[in-house]
N, C-alpha and C positions, 0 to 999 in steps of 0.2 A: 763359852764363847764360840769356840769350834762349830758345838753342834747346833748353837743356833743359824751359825754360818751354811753350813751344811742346809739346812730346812731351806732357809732363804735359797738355797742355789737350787734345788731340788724343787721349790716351789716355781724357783723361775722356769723349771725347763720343763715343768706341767702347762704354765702358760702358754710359752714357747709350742709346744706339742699342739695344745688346743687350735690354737692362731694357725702355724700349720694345717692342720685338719681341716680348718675351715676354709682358708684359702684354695688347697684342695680341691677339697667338695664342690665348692663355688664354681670355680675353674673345671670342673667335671662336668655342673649341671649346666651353664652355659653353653661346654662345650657339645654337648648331649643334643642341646632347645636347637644349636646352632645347626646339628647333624641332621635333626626331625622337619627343621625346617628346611632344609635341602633337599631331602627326600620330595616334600611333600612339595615344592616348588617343581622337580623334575617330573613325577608325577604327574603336575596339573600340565605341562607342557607335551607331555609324550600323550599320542596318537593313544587310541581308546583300544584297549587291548581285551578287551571284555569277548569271553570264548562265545557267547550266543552272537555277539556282532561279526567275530573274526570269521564265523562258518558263512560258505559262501551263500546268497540269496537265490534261493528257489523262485523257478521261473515261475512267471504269474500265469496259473490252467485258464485253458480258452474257454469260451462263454460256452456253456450248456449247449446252448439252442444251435452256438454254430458246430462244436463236436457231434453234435449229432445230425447235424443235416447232408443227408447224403450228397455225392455228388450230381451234377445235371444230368439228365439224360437227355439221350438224343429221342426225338419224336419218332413217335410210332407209329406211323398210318395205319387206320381200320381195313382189314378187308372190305368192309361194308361203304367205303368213304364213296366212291365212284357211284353208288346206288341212289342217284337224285333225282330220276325219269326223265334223265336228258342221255341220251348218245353221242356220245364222240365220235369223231373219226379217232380210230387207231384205239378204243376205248377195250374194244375185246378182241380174244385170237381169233376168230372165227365167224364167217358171218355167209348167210343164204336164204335165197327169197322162197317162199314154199307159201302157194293159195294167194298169194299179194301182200303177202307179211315176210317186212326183213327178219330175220331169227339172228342174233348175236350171242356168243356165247365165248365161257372161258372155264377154266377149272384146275384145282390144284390135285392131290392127294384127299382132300374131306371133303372140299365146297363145290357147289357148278353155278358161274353165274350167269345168269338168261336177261338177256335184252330183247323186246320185241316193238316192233313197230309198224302200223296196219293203217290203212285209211278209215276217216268215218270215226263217230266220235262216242261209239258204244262199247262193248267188252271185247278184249281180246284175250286170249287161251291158249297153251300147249300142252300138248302132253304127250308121257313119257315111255316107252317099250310097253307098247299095249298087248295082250294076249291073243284078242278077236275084236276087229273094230277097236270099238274104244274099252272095251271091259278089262279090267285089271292095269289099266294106264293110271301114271300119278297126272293130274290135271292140276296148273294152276291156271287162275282166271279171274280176272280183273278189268275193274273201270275207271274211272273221273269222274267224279259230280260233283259240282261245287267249288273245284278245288282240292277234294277232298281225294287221296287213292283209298279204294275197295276190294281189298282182296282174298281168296280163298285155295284151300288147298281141296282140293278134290279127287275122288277116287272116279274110274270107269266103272261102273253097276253091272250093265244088260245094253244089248245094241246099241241104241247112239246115248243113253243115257249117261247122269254122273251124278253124284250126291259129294257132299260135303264129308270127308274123312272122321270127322268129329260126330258123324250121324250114324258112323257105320262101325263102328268101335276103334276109329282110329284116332291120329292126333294133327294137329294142324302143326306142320313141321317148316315152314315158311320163317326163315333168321331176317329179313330185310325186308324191304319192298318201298317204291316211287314211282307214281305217275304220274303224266302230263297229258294236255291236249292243246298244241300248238298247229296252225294254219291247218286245221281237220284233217289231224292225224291223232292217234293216239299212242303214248308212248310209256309203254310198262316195263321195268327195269324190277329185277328179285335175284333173291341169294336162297339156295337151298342145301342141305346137307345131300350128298350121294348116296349116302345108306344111313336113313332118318335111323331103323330100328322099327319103325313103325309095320306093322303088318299090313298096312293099304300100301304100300310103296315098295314100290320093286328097287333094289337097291342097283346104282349103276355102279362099274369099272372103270377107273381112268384105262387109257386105252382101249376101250372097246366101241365097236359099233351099235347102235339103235333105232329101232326105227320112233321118229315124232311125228304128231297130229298139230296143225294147226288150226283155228278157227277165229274168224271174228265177225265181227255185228257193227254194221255202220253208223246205227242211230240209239240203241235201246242199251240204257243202263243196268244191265240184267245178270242173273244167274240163269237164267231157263227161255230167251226167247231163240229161235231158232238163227243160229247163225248166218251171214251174209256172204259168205265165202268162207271153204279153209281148204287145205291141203295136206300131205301124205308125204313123210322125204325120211330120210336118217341124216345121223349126225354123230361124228367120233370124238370121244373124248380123248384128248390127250397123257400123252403116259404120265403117271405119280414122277412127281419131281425129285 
């Protein structure tokens, strides 16, 4: 009797035990779903903590075309800009009448620039530190026809002669040139280097003295008819800047 008493009590408190365990367990996993789902509510609530977002945002690089576009520059004027076959007043440093032809002129360190303007509506011509007469002179000499300016660079030959630099193993060393013919004048404006390098051209010195040749022709669009007037003067260039 005892021991079946015994079993019966011993059976109850494996029940007992089981019942426990499971309420337990139960009460665990609840409390567990309850904790996960807390989590995962805080989570969905809290700011986005993601390390690629958190780094800070690289500035956005400038377009191509404007990194590389230099900045503006300020205009350049051409030495050559003035060279239009018109004269100003106040246009050049220097200016003298020689044979009936105004002579203008100016010059840096490399360049000389020559203005001439003559009456009569055919070639006018200067030239530069001649040897004898005109031989070993640099000659330029120029017309209008049409509209059109014509011009040449020319060496001194033999007495009053001149050929074309280009005929005589030299180079035609003329950087500019513009002419006009307004109220029957003619009006030649040129740029040329002081010492071309060329061996028909006597090379000048800023600051030195020289003697020029003028000549001009009233009516004939020429290289070779005999001129209508010129004159004989010098003229200083100014010291290198």
């Amino acid at each position: 009797m005892k021991r079946r008493t015994l079993r019966s009590r011993a059976g109850i408190l494996v029940i007992l035990g089981l019942v426990v365990t499971l309420l337990l367990f139960g009460c665990g996993h609840e409390e567990s779903v309850a904790v996960t789902e807390e989590v995962a509510n805080a989570a969905a609530a809290a700011p986005n903590t993601d390390v690629a977002a958190s780094e800070p945002e690289a500035a956005e690089p400038p377009d191509a075309a404007d990194a590389m576009e230099p900045a503006e520059a300020a205009p350049v004027e051409s030495p050559y800009a003035s060279v239009d076959g018109r004269i100003e007043t106040g246009e050049y440093a220097h200016e003298i009448r020689l044979g009936g032809m105004d002579v203008h002129w100016s010059n840096d360190a490399e360049l000389l620039w020559i203005g001439l303007s003559a009456p009569g509506t055919g070639y006018v011509s200067i030239g530069f530190d001649p040897v004898d007469r005109k031989v070993g002179a640099n000659y330029i000499i120029g017309y209008v026809a049409d509209g059109e300016t014509i011009v040449r660079d020319h060496v001194g030959t033999r007495g009053n002669l001149h050929a074309a630099d280009t005929e005589v193993g030299g180079t035609d060393d003329l950087l500019a040139a513009a002419g006009s013919e307004t109220d029957g004048r003619t009006v030649l404006e040129f740029v040329i280097p002081l010492d071309s390098g060329d061996p028909q051209d006597r090379p000048l010195v800023p600051g030195e003295t020289y003697v020029i040749q003028t000549a001009y022709q009233s009516e004939r669009d020429d290289f070779i008819s005999w001129h209508s007037r010129h004159g004989i003067g010098e003229f200083t260039l100014d010291p290198a800047p």
